[in-house]
DRENTORKOL-3810 file (N, C-alpha, C; in nm, 4 decimals):
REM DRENTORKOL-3810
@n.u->0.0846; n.v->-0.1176; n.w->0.0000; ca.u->0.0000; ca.v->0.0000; ca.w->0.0000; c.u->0.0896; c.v->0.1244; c.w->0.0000
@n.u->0.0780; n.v->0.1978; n.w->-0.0432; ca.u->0.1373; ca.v->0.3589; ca.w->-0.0924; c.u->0.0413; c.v->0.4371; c.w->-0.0541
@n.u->0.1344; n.v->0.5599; n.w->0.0507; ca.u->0.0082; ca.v->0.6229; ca.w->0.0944; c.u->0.1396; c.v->0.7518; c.w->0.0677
@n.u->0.0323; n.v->0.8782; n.w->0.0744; ca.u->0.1528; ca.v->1.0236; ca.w->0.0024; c.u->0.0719; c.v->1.1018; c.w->0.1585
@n.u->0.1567; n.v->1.1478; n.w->0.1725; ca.u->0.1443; ca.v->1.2832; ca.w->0.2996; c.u->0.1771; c.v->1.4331; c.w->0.2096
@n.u->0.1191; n.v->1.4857; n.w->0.2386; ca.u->0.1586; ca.v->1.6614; ca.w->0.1944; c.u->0.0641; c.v->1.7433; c.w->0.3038
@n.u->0.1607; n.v->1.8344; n.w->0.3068; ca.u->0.2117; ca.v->1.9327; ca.w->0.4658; c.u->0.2193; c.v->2.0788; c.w->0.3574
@n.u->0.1426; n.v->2.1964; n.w->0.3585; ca.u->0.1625; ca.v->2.3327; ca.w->0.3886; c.u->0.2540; c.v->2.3516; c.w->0.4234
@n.u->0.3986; n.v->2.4360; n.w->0.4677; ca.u->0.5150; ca.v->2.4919; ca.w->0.5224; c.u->0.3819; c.v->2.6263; c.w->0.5554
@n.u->0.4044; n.v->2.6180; n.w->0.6669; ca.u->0.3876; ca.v->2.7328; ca.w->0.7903; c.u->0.4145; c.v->2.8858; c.w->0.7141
@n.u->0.3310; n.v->2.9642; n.w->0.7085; ca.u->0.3854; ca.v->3.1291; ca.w->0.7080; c.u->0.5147; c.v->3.1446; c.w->0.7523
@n.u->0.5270; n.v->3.1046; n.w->0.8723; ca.u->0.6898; ca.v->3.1423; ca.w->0.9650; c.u->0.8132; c.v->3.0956; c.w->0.9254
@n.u->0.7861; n.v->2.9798; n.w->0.8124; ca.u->0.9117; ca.v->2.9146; ca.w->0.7421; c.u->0.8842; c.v->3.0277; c.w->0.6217
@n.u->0.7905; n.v->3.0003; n.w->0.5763; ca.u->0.7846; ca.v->3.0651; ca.w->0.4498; c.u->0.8417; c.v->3.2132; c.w->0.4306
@n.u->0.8075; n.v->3.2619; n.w->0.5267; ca.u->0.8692; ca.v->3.4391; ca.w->0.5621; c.u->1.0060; c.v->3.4302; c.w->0.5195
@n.u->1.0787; n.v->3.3204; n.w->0.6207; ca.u->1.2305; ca.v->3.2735; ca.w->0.5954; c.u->1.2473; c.v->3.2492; c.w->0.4887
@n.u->1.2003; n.v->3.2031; n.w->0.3843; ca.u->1.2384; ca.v->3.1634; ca.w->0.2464; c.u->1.2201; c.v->3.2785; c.w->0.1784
@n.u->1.1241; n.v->3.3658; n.w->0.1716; ca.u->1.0804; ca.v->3.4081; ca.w->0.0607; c.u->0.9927; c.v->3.3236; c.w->-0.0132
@n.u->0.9475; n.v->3.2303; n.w->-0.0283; ca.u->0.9247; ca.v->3.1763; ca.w->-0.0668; c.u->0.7416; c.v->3.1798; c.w->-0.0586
@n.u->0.6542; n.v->3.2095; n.w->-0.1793; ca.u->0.5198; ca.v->3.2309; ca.w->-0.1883; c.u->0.4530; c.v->3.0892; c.w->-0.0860
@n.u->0.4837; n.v->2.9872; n.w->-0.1350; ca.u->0.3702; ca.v->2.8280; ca.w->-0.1321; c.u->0.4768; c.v->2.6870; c.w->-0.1316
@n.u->0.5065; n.v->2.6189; n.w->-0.0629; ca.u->0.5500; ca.v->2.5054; ca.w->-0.0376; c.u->0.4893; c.v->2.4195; c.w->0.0512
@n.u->0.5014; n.v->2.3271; n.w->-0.0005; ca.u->0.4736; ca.v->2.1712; ca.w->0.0676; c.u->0.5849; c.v->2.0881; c.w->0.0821
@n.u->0.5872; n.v->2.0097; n.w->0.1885; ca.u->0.6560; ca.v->1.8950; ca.w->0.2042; c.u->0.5624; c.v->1.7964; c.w->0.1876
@n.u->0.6233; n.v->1.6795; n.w->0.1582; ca.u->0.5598; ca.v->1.5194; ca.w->0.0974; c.u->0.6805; c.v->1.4228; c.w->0.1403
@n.u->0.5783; n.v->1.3447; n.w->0.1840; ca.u->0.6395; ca.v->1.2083; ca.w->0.2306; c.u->0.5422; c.v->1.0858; c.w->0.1772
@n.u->0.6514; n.v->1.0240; n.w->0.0882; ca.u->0.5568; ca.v->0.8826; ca.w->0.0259; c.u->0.5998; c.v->0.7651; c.w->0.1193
@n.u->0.4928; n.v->0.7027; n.w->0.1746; ca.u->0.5174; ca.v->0.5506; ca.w->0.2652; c.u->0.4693; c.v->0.4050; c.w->0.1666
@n.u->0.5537; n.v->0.3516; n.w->0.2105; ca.u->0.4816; ca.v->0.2088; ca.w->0.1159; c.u->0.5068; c.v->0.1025; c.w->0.2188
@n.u->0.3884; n.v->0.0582; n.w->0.2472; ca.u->0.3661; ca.v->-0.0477; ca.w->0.4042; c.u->0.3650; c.v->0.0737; c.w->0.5106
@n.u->0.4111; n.v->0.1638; n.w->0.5336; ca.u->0.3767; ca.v->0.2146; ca.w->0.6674; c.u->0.4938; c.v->0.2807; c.w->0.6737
@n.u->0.6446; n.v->0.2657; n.w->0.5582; ca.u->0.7737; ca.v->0.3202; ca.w->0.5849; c.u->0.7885; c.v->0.3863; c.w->0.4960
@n.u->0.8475; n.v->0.5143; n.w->0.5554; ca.u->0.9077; ca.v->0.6681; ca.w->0.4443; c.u->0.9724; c.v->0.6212; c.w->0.3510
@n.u->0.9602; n.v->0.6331; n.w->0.2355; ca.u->1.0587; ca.v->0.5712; ca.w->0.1243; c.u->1.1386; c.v->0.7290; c.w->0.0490
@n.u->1.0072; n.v->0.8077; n.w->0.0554; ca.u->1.0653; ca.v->0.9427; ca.w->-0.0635; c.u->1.0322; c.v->1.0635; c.w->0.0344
@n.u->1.0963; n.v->1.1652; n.w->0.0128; ca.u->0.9774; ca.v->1.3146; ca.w->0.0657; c.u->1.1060; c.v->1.3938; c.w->0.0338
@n.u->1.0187; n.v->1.5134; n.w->0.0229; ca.u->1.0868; ca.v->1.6388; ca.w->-0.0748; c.u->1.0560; c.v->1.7830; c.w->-0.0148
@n.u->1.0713; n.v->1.9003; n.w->-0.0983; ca.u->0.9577; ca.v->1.9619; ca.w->-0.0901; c.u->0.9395; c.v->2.0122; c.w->-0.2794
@n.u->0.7655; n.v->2.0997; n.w->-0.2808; ca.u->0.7538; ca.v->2.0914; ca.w->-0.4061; c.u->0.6455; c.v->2.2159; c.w->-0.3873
@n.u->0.6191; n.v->2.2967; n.w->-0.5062; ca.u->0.5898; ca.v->2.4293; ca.w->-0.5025; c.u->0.4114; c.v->2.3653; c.w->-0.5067
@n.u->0.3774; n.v->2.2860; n.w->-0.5361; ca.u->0.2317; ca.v->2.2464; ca.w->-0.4948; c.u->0.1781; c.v->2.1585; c.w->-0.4219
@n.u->0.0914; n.v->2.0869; n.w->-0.3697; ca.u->-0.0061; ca.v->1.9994; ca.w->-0.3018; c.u->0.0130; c.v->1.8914; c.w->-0.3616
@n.u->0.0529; n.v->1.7413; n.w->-0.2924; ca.u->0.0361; ca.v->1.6255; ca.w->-0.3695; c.u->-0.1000; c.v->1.5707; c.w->-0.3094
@n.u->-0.1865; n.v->1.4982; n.w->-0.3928; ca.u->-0.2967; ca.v->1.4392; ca.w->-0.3297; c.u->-0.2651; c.v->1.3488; c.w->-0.2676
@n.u->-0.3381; n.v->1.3579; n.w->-0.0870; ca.u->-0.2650; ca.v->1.2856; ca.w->-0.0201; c.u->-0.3763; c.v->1.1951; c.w->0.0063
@n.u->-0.2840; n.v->1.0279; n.w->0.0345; ca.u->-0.3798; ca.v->0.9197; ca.w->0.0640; c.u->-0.3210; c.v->0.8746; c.w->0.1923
@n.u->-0.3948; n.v->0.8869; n.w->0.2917; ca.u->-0.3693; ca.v->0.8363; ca.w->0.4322; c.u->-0.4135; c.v->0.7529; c.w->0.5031
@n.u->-0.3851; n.v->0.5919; n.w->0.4556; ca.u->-0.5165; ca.v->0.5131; ca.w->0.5469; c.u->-0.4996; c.v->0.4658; c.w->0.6314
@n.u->-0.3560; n.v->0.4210; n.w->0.6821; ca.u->-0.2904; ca.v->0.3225; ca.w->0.8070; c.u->-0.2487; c.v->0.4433; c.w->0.8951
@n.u->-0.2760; n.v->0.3670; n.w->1.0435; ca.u->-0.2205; ca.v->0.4306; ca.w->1.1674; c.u->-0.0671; c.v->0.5210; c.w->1.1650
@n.u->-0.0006; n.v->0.4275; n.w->1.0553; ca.u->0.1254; ca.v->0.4655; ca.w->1.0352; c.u->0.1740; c.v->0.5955; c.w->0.9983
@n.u->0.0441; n.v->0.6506; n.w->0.8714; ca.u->0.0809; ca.v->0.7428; ca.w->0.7980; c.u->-0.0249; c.v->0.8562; c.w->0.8576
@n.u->-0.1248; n.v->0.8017; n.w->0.9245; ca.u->-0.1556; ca.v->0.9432; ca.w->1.0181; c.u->-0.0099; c.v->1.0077; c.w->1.1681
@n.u->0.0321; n.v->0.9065; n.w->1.2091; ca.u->0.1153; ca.v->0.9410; ca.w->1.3286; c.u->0.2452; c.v->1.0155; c.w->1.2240
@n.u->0.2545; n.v->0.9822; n.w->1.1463; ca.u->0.3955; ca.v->1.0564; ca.w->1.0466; c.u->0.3213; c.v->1.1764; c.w->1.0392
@n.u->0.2202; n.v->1.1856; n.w->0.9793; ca.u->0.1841; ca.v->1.3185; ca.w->0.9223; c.u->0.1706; c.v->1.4527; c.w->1.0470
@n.u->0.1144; n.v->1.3977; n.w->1.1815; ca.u->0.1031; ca.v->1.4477; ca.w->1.2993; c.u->0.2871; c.v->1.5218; c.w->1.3433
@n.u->0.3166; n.v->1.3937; n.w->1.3559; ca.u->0.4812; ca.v->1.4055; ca.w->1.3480; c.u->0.5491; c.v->1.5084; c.w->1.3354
@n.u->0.5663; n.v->1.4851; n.w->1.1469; ca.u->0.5712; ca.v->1.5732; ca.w->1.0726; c.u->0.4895; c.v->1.7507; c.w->1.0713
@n.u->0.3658; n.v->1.8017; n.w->1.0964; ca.u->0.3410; ca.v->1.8957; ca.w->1.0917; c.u->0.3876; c.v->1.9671; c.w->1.2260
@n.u->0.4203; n.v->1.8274; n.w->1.3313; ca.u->0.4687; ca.v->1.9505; ca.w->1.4772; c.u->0.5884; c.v->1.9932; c.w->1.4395
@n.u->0.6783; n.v->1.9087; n.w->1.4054; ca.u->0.7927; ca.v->1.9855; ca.w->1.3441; c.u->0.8056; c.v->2.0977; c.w->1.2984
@n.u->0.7388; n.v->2.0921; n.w->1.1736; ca.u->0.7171; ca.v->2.1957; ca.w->1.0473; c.u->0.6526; c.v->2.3528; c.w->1.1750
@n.u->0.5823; n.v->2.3653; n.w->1.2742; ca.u->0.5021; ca.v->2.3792; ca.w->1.3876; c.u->0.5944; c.v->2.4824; c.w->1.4738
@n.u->0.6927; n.v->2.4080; n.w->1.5420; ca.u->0.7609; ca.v->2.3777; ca.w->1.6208; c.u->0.7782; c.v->2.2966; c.w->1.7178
@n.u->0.6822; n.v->2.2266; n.w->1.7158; ca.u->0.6692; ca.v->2.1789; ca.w->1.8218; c.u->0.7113; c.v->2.0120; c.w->1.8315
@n.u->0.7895; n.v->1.9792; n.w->1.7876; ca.u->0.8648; ca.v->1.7951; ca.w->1.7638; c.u->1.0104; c.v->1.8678; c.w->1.7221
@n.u->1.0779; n.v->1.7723; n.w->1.7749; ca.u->1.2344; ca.v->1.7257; ca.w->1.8087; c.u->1.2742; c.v->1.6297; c.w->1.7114
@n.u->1.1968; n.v->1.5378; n.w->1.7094; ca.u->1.2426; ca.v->1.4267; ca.w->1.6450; c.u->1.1729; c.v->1.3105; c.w->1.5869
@n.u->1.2203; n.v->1.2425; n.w->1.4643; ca.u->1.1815; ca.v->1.1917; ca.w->1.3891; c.u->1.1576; c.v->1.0259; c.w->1.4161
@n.u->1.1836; n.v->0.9443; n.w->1.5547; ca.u->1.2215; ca.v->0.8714; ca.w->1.5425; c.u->1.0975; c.v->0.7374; c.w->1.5666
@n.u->1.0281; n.v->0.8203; n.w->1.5692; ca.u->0.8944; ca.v->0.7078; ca.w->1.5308; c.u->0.8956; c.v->0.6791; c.w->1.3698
@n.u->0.9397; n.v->0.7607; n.w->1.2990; ca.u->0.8786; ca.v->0.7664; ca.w->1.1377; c.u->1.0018; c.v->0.6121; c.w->1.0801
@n.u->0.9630; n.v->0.5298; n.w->1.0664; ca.u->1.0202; ca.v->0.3919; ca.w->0.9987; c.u->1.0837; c.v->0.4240; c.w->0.8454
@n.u->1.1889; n.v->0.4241; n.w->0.8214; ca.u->1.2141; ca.v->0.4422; ca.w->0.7015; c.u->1.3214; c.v->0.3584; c.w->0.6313
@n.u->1.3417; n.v->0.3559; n.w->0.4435; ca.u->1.3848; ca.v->0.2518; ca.w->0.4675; c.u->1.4600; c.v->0.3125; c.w->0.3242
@n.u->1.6327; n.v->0.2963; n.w->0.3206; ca.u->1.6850; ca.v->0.3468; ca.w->0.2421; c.u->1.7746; c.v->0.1981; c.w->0.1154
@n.u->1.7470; n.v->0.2618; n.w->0.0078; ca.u->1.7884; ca.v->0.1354; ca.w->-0.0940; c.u->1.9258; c.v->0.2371; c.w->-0.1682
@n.u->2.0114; n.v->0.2526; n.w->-0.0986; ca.u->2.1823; ca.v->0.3238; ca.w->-0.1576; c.u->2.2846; c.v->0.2549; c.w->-0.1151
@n.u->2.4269; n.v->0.3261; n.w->-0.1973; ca.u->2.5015; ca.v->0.2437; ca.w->-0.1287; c.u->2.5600; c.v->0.2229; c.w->0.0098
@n.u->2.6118; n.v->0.1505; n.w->0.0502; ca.u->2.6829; ca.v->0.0973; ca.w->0.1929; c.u->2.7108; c.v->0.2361; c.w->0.2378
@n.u->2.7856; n.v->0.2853; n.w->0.1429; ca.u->2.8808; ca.v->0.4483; ca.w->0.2231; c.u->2.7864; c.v->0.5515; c.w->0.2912
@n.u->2.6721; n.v->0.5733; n.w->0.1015; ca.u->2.5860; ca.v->0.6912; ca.w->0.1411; c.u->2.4865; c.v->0.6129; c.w->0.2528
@n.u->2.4687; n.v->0.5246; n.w->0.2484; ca.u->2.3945; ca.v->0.4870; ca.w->0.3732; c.u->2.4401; c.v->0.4931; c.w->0.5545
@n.u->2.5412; n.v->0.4628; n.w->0.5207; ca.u->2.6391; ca.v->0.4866; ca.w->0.6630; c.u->2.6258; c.v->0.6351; c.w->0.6735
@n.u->2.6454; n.v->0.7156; n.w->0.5812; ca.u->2.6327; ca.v->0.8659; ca.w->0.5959; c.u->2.5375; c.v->0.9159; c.w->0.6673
@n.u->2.3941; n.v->0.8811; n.w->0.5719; ca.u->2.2337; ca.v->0.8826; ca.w->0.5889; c.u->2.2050; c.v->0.8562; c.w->0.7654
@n.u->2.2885; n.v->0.7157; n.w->0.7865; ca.u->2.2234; ca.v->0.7043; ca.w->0.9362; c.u->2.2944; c.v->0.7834; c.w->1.0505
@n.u->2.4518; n.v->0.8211; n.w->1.0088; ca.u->2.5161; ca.v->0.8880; ca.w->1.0905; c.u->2.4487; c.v->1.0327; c.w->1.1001
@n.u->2.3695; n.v->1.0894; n.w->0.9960; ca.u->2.3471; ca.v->1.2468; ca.w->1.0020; c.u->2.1835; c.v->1.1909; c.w->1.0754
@n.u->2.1093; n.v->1.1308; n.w->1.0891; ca.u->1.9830; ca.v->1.1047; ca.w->1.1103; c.u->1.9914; c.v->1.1104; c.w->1.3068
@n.u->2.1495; n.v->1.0516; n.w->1.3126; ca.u->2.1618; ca.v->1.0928; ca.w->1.4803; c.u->2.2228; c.v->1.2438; c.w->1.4902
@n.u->2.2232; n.v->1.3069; n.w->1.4203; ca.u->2.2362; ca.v->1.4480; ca.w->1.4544; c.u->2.1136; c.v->1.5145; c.w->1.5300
@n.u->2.1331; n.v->1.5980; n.w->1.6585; ca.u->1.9801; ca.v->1.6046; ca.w->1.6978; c.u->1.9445; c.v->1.7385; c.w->1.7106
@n.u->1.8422; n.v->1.7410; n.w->1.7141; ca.u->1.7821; ca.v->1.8716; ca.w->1.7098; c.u->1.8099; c.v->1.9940; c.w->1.7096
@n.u->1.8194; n.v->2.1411; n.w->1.6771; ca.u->1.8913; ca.v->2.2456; ca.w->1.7001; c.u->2.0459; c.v->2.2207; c.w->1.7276
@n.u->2.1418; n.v->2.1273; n.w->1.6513; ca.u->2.2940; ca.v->2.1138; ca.w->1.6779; c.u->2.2885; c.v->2.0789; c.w->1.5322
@n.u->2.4066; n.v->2.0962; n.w->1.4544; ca.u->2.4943; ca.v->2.1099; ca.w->1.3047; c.u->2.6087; c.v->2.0120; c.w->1.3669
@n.u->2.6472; n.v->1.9308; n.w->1.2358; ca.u->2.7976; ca.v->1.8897; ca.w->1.2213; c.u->2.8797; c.v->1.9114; c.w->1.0960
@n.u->2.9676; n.v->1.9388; n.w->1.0709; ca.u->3.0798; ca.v->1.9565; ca.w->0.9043; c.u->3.0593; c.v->1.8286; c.w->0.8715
@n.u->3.0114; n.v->1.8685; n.w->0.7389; ca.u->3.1466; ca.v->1.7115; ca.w->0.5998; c.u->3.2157; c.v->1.6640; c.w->0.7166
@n.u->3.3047; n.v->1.7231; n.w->0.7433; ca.u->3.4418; ca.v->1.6781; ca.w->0.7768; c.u->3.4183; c.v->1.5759; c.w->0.9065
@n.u->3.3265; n.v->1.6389; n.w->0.9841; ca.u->3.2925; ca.v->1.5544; ca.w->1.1056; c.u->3.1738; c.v->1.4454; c.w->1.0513
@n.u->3.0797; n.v->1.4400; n.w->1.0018; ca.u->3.0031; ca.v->1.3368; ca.w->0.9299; c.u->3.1286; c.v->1.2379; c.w->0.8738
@n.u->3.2582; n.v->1.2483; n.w->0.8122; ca.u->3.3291; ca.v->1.1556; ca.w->0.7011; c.u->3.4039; c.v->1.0783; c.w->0.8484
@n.u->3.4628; n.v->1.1838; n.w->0.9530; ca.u->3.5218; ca.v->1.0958; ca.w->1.0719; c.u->3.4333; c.v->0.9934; c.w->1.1259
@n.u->3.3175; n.v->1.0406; n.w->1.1573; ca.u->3.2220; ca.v->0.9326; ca.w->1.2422; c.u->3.2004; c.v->0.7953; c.w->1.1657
@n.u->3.2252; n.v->0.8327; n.w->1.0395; ca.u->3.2368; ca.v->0.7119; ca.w->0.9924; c.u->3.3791; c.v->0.6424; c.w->0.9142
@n.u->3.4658; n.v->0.7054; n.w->1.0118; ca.u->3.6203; ca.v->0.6050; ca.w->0.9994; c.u->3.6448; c.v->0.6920; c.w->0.8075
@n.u->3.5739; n.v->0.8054; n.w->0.7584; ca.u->3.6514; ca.v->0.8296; ca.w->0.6283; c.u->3.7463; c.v->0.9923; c.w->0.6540
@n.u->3.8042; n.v->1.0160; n.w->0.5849; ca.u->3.8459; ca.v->1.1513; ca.w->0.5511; c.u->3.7861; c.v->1.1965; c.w->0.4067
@n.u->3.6892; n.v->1.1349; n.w->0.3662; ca.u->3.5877; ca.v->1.1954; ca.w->0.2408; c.u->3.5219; c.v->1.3110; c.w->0.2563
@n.u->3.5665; n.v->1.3979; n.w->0.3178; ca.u->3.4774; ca.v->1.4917; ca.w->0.3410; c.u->3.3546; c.v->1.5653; c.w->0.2218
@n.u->3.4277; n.v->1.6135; n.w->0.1111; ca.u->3.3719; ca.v->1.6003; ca.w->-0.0321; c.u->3.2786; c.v->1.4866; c.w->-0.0613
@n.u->3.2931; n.v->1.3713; n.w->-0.0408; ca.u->3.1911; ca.v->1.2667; ca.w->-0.0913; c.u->3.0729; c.v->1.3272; c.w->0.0206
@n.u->3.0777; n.v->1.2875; n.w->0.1562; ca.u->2.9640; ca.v->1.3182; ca.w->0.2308; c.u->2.9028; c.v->1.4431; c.w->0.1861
@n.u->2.9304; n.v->1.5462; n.w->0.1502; ca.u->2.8043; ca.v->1.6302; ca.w->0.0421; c.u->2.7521; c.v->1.5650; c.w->-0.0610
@n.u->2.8368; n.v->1.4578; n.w->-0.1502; ca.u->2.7944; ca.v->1.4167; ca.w->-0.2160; c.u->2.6582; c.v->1.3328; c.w->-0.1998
@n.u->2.6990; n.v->1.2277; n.w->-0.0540; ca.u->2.6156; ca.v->1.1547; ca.w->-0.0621; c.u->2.4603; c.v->1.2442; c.w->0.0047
@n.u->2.4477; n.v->1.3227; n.w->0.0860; ca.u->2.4052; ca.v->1.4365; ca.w->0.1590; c.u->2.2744; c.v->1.4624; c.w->0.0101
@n.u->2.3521; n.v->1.4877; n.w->-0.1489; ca.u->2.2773; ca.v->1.4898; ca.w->-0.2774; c.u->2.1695; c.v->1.3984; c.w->-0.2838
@n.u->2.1411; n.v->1.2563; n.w->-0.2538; ca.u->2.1059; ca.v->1.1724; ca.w->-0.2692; c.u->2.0533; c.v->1.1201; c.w->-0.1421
@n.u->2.0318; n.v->1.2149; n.w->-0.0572; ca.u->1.8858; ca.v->1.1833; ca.w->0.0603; c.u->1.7803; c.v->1.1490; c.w->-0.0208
@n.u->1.6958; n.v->1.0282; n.w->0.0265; ca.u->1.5739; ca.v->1.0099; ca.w->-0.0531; c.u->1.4644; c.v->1.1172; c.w->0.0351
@n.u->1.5160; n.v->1.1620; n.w->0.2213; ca.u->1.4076; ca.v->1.1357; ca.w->0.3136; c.u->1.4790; c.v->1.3169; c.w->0.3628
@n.u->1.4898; n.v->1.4128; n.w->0.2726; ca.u->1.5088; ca.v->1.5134; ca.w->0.3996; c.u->1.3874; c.v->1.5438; c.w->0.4480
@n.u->1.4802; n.v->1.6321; n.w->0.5528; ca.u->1.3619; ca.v->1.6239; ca.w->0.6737; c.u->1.3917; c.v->1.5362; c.w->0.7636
@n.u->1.3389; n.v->1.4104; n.w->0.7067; ca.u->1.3078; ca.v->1.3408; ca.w->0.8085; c.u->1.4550; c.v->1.2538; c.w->0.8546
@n.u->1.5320; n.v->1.2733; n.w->0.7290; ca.u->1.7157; ca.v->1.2311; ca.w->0.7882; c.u->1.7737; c.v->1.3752; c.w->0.7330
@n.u->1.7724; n.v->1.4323; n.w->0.8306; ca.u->1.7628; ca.v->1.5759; ca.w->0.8780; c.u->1.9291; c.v->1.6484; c.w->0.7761
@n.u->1.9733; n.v->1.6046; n.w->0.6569; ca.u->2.0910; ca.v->1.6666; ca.w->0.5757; c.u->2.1245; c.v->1.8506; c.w->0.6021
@n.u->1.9605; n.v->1.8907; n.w->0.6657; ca.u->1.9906; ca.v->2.0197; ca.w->0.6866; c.u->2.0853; c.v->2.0822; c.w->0.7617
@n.u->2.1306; n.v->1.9950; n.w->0.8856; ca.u->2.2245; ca.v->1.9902; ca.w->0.9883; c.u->2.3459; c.v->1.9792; c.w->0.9288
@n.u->2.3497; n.v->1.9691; n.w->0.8162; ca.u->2.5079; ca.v->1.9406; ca.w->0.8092; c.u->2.5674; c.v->2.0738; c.w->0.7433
@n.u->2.7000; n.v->2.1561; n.w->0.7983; ca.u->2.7071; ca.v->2.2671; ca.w->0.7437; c.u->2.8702; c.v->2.2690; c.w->0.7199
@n.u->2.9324; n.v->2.3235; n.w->0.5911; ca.u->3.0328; ca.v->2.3445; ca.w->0.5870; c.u->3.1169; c.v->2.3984; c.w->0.7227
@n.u->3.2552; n.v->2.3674; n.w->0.7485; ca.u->3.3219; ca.v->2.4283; ca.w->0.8789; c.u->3.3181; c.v->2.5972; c.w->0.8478
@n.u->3.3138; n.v->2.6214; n.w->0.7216; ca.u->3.3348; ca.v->2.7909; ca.w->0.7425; c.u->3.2016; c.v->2.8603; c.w->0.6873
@n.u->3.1024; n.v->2.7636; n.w->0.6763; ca.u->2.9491; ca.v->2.8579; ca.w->0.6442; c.u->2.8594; c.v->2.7029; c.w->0.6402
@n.u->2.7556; n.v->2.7714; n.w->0.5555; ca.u->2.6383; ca.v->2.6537; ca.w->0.5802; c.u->2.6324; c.v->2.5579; c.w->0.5034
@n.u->2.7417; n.v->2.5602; n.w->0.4318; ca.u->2.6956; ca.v->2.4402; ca.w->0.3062; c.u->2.6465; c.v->2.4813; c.w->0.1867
@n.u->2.5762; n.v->2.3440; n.w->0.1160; ca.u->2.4690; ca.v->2.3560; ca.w->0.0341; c.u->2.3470; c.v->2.2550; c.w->0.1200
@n.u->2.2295; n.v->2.2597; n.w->-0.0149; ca.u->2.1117; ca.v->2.2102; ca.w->0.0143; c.u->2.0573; c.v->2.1505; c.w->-0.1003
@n.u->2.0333; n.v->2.0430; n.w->-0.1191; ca.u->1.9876; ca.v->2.0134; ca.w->-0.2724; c.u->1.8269; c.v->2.0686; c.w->-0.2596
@n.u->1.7676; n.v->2.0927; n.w->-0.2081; ca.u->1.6521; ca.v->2.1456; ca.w->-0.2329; c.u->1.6357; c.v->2.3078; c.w->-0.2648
@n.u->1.7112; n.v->2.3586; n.w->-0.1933; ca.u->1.7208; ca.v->2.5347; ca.w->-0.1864; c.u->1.7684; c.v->2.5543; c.w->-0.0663
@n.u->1.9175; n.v->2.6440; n.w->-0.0902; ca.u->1.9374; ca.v->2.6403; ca.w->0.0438; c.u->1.8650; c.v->2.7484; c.w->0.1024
@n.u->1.7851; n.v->2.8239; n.w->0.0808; ca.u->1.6351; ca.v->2.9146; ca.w->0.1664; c.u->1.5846; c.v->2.8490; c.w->0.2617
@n.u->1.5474; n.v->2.7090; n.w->0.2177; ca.u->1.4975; ca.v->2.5891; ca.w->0.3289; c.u->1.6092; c.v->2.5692; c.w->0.4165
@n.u->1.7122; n.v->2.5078; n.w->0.4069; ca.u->1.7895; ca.v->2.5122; ca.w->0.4959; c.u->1.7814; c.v->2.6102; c.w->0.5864
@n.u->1.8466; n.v->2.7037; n.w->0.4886; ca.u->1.8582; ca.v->2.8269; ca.w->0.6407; c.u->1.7320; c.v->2.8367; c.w->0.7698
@n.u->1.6107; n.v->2.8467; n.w->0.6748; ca.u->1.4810; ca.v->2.8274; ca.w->0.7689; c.u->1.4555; c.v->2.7256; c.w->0.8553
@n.u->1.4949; n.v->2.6758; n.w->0.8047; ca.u->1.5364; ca.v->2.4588; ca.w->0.8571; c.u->1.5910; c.v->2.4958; c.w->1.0185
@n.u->1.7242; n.v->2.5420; n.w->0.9701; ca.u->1.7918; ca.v->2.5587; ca.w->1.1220; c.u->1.7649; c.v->2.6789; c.w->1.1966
@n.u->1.6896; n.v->2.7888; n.w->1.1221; ca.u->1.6515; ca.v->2.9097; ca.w->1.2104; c.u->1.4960; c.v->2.8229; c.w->1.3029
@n.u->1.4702; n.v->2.7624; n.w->1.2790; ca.u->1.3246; ca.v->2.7063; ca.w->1.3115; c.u->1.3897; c.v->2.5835; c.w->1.4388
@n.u->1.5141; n.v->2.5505; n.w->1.4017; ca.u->1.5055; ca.v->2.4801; ca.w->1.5417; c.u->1.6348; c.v->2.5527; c.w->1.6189
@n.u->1.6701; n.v->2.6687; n.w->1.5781; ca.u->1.7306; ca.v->2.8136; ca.w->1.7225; c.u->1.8960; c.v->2.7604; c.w->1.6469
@n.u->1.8977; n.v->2.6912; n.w->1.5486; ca.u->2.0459; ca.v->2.7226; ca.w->1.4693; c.u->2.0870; c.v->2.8725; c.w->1.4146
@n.u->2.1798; n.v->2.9272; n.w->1.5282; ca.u->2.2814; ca.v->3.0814; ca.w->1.4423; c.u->2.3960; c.v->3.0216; c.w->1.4200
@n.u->2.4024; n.v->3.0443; n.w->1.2849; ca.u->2.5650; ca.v->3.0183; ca.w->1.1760; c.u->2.6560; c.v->3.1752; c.w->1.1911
END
């Protein structure tokens, strides 16, 4: 079963962006996050299992302010070994705290610092494996979505760069 979540972004993010109208979306299949993005319109959302109402709840306190953390939401990543080691190392990054490339590539025994943006490209689940946290040592990075979101990302949980 495939069920799609889509979430409004709040006025208070949106201010931060500039940004007119965004949604976030999260696609589940069985009950686990497989995809989510964000996207300048509304996906029609189908919500029928317990699973994908408690995500969506989840999910909007966040977006809200009001949730920390993601760690009810089940998710399930199909990449390689590395970017996956990456994926789960940044997913324990917690709330209102940032780490560098450089510190993401140590935690996992590399000096790749460059690849971990790379792999950072190829989140299926931001948001919910939180890539926003991760910020260059001498500024914020990038963002494959826009870094506008980012910045709002970490102004929304009390991140000053």
């Amino acid at each position: 079963m495939r069920e799609v979540i889509s979430i409004e972004l709040p006025e208070k993010i949106l201010t931060k962006t500039g940004i007119e109208t965004l949604w976030f979306y999260t696609i589940l299949e069985k009950g686990i996050a497989v995809k989510s993005g964000f996207t300048d319109g509304c996906l029609e959302e189908i919500i029928e299992s317990e699973k994908a109402i408690q995500a969506r709840k989840i999910l909007t306190d966040y977006f809200s302010g009001k949730r920390t953390s993601f760690e009810e939401i089940d998710f399930k990543l199909d990449l390689s070994k590395f970017t996956t080691a990456i994926l789960i190392e940044v997913a324990r990054i917690p709330y209102g705290t940032v780490a560098t490339y450089g510190e993401i590539a140590a935690r996992i025994q590399s000096r790749a610092y460059r690849a971990v943006g790379q792999a950072l490209k190829r989140n299926p689940l931001p948001v919910i494996i939180p890539c926003h946290r991760v910020v260059g040592k001498s500024g914020i990075g990038g963002y494959s979505s826009d870094l506008r979101i980012k910045t709002a990302l970490l102004d929304l949980e009390g991140v000053l760069l």
